[in-house]
C-alpha positions in Angstrom: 56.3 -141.8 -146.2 57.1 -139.2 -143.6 54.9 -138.7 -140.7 53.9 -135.3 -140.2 55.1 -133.1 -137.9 53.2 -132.5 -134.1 51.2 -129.6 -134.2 53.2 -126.7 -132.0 51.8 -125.8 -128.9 50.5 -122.6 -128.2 52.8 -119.9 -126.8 52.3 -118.9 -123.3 50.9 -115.2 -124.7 48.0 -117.7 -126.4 47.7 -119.9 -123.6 46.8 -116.7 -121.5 44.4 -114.5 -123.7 42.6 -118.2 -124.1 41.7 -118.1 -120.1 38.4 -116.4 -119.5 39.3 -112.4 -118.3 36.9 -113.3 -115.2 38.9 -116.1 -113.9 42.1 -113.4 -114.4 40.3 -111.1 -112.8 39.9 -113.3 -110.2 43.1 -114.4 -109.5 44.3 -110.9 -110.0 42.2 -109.8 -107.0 43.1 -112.3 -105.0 46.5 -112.3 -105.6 46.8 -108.9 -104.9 45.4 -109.1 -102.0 47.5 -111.6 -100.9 50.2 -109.2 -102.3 49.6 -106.1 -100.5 48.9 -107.7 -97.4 52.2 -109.1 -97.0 54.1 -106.6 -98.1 52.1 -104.6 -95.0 53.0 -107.3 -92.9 56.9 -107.6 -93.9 56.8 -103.5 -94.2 58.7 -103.4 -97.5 56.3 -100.9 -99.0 58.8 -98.6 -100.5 60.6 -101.0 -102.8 57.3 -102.7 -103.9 55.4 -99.4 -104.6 58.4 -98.4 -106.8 57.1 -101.6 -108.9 53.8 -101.2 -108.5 52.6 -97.8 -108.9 53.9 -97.7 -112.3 52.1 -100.7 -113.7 48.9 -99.3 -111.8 49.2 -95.9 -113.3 49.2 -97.5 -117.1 46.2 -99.1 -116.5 44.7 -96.1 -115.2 46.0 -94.0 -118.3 44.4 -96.6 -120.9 41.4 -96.9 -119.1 41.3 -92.9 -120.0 42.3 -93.2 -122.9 39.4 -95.0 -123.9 36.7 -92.6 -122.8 36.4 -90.3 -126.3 36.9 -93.1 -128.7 34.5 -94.6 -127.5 31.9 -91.5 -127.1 32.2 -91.1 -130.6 31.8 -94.4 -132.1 29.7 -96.1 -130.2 27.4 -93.5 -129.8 27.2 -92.5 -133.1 26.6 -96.2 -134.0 24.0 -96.7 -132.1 22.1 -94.0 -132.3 21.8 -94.2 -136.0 21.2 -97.8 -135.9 17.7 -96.6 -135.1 16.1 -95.8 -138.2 13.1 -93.1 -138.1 10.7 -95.4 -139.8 11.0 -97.6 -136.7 10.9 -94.9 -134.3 7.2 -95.4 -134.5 4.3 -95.0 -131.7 5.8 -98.6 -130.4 9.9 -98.0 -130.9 9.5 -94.3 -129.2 7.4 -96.3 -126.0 10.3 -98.5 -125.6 12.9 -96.0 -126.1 11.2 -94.0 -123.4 10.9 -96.8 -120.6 14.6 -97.8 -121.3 15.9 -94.3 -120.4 13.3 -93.6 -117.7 14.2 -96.8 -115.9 18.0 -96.4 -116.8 18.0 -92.9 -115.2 15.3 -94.1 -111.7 18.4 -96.8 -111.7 21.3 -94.6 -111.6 19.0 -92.6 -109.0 18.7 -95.7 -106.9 22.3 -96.5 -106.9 23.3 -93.4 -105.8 20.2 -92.9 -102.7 21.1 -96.9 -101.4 25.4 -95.8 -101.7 24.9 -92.0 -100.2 22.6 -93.7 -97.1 25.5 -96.6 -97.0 28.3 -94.4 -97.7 30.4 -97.5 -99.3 34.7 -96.3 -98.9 34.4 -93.5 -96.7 37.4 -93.3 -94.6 39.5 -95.1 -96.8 42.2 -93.2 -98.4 44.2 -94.4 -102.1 47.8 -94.5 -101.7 49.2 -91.0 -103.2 45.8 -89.8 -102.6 47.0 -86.4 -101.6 47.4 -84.0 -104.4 44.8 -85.9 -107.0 41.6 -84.2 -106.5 39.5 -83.9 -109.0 38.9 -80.6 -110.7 36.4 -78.0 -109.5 32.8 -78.8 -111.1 31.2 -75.3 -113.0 27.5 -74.7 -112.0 24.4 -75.8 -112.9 24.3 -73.0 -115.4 27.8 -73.5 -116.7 27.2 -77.5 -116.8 23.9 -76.6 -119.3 25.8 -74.1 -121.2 28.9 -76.1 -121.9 27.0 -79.3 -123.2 26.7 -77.3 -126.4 30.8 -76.4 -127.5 31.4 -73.9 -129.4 35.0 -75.7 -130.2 34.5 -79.7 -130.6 38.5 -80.1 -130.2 38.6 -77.6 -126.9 36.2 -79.9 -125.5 38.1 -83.4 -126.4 41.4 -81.3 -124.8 39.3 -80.5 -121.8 37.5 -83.5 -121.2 33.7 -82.2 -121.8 32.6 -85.9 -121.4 28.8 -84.0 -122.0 29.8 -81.8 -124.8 31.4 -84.9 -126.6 28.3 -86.8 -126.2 26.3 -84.2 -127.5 28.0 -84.0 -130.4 27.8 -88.0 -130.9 24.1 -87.6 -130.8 23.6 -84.5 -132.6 25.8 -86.4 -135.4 24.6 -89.8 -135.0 21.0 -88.3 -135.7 22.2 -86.7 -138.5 23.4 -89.7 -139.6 20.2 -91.3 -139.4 17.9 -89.4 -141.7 21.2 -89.1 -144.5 20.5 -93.3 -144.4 16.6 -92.7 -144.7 16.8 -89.9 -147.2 14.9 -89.9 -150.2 17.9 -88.2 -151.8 19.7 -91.4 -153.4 23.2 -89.4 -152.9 22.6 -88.4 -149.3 21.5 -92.4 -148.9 24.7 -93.4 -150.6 27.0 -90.7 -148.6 24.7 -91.8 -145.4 25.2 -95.9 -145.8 29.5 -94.8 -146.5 30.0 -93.0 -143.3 27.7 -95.6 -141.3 30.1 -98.1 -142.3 33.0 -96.1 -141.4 31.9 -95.6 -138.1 31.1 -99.3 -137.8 34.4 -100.0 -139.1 36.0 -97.4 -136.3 33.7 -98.8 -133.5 35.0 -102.1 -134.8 38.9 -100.9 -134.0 37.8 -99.3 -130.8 36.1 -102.6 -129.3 39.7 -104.7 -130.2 41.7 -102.2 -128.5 39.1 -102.5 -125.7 39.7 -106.1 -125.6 43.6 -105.4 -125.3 43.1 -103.2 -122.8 41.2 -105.5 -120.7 43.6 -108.3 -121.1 46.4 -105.9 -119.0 43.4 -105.0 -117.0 44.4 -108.3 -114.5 48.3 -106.7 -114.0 46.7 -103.5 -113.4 44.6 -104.5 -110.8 46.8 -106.8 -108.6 49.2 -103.8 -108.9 46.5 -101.5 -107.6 44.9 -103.7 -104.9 48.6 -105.0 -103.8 49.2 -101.1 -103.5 46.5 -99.7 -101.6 46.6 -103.5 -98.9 50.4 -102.7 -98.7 49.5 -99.1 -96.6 46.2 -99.8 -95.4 46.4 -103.3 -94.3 42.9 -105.1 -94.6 41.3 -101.9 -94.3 40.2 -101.7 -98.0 38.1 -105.2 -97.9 34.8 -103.5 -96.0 35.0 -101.1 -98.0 34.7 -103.6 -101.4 32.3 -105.9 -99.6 30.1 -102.6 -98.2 30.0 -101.6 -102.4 28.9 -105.5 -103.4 26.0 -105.2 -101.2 24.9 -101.6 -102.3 25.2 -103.1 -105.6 23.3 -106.2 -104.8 21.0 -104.6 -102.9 19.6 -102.4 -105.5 19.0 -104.7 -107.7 16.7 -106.3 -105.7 15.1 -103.2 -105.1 15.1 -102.4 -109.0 13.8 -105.8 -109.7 10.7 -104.9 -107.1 10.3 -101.6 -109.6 10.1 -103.7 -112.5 6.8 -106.1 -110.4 5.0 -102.7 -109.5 5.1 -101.5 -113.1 3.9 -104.6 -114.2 1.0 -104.8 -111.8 0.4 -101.6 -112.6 -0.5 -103.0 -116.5 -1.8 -105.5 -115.6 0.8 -108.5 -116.0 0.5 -111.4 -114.3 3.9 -111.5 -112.2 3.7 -115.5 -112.4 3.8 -115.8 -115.9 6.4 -113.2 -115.9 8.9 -114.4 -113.9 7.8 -117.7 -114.9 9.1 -116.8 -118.3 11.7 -114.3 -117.2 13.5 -116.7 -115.0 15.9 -118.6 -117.5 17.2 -115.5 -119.0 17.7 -114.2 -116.1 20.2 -116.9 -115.1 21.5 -116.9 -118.4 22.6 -113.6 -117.9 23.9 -114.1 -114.2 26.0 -116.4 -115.7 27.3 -115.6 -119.3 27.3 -111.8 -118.2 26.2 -110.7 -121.7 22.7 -108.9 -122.4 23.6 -110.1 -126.4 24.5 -113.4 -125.6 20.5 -113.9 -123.7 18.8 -112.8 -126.7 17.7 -116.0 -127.7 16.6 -117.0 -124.6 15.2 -113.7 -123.6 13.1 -114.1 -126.8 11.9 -116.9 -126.1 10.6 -115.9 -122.6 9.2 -113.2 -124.7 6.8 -115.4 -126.3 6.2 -117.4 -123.6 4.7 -114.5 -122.0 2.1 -114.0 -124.8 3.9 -111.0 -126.7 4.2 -110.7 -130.4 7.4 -110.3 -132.9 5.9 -106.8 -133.4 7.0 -105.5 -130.1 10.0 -108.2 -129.0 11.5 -108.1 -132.5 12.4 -104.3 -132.0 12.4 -103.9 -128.1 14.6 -106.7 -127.3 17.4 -106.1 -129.6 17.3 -102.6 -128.8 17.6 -102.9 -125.2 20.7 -105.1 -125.5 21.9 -102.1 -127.0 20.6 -99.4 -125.1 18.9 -100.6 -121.8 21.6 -100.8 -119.3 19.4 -100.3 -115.6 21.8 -103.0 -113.7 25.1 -100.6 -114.8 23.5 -97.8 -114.4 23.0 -99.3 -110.7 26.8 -100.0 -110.5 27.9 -96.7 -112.1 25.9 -94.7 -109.4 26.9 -96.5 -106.2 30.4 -97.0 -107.4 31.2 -92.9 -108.2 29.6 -92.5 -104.7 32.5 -95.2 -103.6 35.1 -93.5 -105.4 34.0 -89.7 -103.9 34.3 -91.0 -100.2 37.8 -92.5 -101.3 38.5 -89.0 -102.6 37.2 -87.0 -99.7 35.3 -85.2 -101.9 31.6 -84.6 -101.3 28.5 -84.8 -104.4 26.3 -81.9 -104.6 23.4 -81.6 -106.4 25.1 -80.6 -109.8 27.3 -83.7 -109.3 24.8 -86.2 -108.5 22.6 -84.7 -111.9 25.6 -84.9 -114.0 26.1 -88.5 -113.1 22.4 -89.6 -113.8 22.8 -87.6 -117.0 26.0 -89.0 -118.1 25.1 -92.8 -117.4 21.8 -92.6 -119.0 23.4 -91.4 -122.1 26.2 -93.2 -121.7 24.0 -96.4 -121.6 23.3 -95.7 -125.5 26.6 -96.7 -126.8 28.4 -98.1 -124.7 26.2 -101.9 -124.0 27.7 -103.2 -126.6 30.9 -103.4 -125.4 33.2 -105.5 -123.5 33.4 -104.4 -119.8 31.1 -101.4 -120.2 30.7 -100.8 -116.5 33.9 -100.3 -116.2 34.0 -97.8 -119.2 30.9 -95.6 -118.0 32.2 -95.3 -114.6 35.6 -94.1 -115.9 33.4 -91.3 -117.6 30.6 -90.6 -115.0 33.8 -89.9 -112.9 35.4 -88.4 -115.3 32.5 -86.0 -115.7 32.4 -84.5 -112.2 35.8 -84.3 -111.4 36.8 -87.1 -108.8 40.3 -89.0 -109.9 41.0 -92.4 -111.3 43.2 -94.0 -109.1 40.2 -95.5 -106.9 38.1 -96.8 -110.0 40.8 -99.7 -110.5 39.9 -100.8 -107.2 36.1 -101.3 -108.5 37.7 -102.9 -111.0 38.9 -105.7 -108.9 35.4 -106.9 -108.4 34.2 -105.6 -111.3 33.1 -109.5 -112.5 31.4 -110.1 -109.0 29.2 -106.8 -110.6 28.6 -107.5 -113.7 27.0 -110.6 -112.8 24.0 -109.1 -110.9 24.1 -106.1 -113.2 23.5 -108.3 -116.4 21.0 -110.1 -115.1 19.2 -106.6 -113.9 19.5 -105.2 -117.6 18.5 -108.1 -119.2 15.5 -108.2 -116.6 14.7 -104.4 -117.3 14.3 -105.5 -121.5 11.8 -108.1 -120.9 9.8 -105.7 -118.0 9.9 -103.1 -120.8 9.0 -105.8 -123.8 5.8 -106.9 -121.5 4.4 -103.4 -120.6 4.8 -102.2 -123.7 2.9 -105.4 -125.7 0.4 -104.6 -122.9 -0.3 -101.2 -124.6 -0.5 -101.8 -128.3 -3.8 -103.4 -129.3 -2.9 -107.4 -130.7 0.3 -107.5 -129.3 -0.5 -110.1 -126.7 -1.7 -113.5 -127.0 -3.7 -115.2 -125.0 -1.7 -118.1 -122.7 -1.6 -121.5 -125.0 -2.4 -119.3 -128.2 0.0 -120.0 -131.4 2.1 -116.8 -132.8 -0.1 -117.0 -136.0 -3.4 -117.3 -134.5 -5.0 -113.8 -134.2 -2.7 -112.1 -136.5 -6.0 -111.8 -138.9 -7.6 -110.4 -136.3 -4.9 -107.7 -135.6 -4.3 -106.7 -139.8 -7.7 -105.4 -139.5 -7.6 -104.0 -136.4 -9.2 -106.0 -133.8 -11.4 -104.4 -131.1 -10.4 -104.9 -127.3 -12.0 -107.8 -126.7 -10.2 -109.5 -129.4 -8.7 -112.8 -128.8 -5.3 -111.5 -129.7 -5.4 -108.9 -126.5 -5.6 -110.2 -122.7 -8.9 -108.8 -120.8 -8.2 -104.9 -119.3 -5.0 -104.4 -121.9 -5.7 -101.2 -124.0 
């Protein structure tokens, strides 16, 4: 009897898409540091930028790449994932506190990075003779969110105009699924699953992308320490505490809104506190769910409101990178040398609220909506991979933020909607008799003062 053969051990291509992409990240960062500084030191820069721009440039081009295909799907996707029956009086509350805090975020980011002014006076290698193009007016902006040719706009780079479409489409989408016209609802349920099927593609060339995203950052961070020295490290570490720092400030916003209904902030954060470190550490608002949901009912709400709010603001609710997206385009301008005006800073808070929408779902969405807030109002790419080098430092805080921001929102709303909060130590069931037949205020099911 033969003994069977050792099982073969994994190729070194296997061995390397098995390590964790923020431990490469990591050691991507740091080695290119290392790299660059060097290089500065021995003052080889010539011969090594002949190696390293290139492999810095690709990752810049597939990080472009990227933008449109994922416009499409994902926002397609997930705005008809939202069917209109469920866009009642409690889905189109939610909906509304996700993009109001999403877009007093963005706003946040970019006050704490313009007042900090994170990057200026550092300058990209090459810098000279990549400025970004010249940004239309405030008329123009408005007037070219509508196309009048789709295509022009993909050729151009209309990052507004192809959202529009998305959600123009994705709407129509919608109400084909939720027609009472069995052939619209047949057509409607075939296209949805071609666009999951294409948002499915896009999300594994995402993941491909991201796992050259390590060689594209040591070979960017290597290039920028090999001319400027250690001049490029305040810069990072001024970014991580904008960052930081207003999401401390954010998380404040969410205890004011709370007091403002009402909420006890103990029981809150009481709750709130083991999602929250869930989502430090995993960095994925989808991954928390469970947990989140279970805060969610420790804090007394129902299935009726954390049922649809929490799953939707995995999807949607994005507050922490909408944080990140606004401080880090202010990072990027000052690398540029180019200044934000008021159209500029708009655009950004419009594009990264919107952007929000489809793009939670997927892997190293920070990264993507800064590519197209930037995109958007004209700065260049080459300083975004240098964001990208402590992009997993980011998304840490930023994850914890959003998933903070779904429960804030799950709890106010609850707070609003008669029976949708039980008393502390009362069962899920209890009450629910109570609430079918419409239960006054002073119902056990609703906490004294909610209306």
């Amino acid at each position: 009897m033969s003994t069977p053969a050792p099982a073969a051990s994994p190729s070194l291509l296997r061995r390397y898409l098995n390590i964790p992409l923020i431990w490469k990240m990591a050691v991507a960062l740091v080695a290119g540091a290392v790299a660059g500084l060097v290089i500065n030191a021995a003052g080889v820069q010539e011969r090594a930028l002949a190696v390293l721009d290139p492999l810095g440039e690709i990752f810049l081009n597939l990080l472009q790449m990227l933008i449109f295909p994922l416009i499409i799907t994902t926002l397609v996707a997930g705005v008809s994932s939202i069917s209109p029956q469920r866009l009642g009086r409690i889905g189109v509350k939610v909906f509304v506190f996700y993009l109001v805090t999403s877009a007093f975020a963005i706003t946040v980011g970019l006050a704490l990075a313009l007042a900090v002014s994170p990057g200026a006076g550092l300058s990209m290698p090459g810098g000279q003779g990549q400025e970004g193009a010249e940004v239309p007016s405030v008329t123009d902006t408005l007037v070219q969110i509508v196309p009048a040719n789709p295509f022009q706009a993909l050729v151009e780079g209309n990052v507004l105009a192809i959202m529009f479409l998305a959600l123009v489409f994705g709407l129509a989408l919608t109400f084909m699924m939720n027609s009472d016209d069995e052939r619209a609802q047949e057509w409607g349920l075939f296209l949805r699953k071609g666009i999951d099927a294409a948002a499915d593609l896009v999300f594994r060339v995402v993941r491909g992308v991201l796992e050259y995203a390590p060689v594209g950052v040591f070979a960017l961070i290597a290039a920028v320490l090999a001319q400027t020295g250690a001049e490029a490290i305040g810069p990072l570490v001024q970014l991580t505490g904008v960052v930081y720092g207003s999401i401390v400030l954010m998380v404040g916003v969410y205890a004011l809104i709370l007091l403002l209904f009402r909420a006890p902030l103990g029981r809150f954060f009481a709750a709130a506190k083991d999602p929250m470190v869930t989502a430090f550490v995993t960095r994925s608002s989808g991954g928390t769910l469970p947990v989140s949901t279970a805060a969610a009912r420790r804090m007394g709400v129902r299935e009726g409101v954390y049922g649809f709010s929490l799953p939707l603001g995995a999807t949607v609710n994005m507050d922490g990178t909408a944080i990140y997206v606004g401080a880090a385009t202010v990072f990027v301008a000052n690398i540029a040398g180019q200044s934000l005006g008021v159209v500029e800073l708009a655009t950004v808070v419009l594009v990264g609220v919107l952007a929000s929408v489809g793009t939670a779902g997927v892997p190293g969405a920070g990264l993507v909506m800064l590519t197209m807030a930037t995109t958007s109002v004209g700065l260049p790419m080459a300083p975004v991979a240098l964001v990208a080098g402590i992009d997993a430092l980011l998304d840490m805080a930023r994850t914890m933020c959003n998933v903070t921001g779904d429960l804030a929102g799950t709890r106010v709303v609850a707070a609003t909607e008669k029976g949708m909060l039980r008393e502390p130590g009362q069962e899920e069931g209890q009450g629910q008799d109570l609430q079918r037949r419409g239960s006054s205020s002073s119902s056990p099911g609703v906490e004294p003062g909610q209306g």
